[in-house]
C-alpha positions, 0 to 999 in steps of 0.5 A, a space after each residue: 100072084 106074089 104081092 111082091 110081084 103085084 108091088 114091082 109090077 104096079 112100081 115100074 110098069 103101071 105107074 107114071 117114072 116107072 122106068 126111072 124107079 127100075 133104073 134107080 133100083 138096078 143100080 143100088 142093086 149094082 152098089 150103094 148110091 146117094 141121091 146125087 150119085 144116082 142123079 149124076 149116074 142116070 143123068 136125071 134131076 135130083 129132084 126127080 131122083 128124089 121123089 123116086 126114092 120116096 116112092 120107093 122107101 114108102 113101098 119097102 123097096 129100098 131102105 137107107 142109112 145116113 143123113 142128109 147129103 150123106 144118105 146112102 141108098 139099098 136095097 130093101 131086105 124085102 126086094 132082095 129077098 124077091 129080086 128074081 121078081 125084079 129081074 123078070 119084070 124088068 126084063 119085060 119092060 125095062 131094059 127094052 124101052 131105055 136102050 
């Protein structure tokens, strides 16, 4: 198995907020967001919205620009270069579990 496959899977389904990490990069995935967009958007803390993307940075899973307040959040170049891993894992276990 890739070990970007390992990563995601390891990220959304084999590690508690999970399904939180697969919403937040659905929708950077949908257009750039700061973290309270993401907060507002998905209707969770910002404090919860923040330690996801900290998981998520320190695993190259997304990246950013800005400062402060302002930061706005991407997609990694690595996860856009594997995004079809995204796709079928979320669609296993994503999508199913939040609607």
């Amino acid at each position: 198995m890739h070990a970007v496959k390992r990563l995601l899977w390891w990220i959304l389904a084999g590690s508690a907020g999970g399904l939180n990490r697969g919403r937040i990069i659905e929708l950077l995935f949908e257009k750039p967001r700061n973290a309270n967009e993401i907060s507002k958007v998905l209707n969770l803390d910002y404090k919860t919205v923040r330690h996801h993307i900290r998981v998520l940075e320190k695993n190259n899973l997304i990246t950013s620009m800005g400062s402060d307040y302002g930061r706005v959040y991407f997609p990694s170049d690595l996860l856009e270069k594997h995004k079809e891993f995204f796709d079928e894992i979320w669609g296993k276990i994503g999508k199913k579990k939040i609607k």
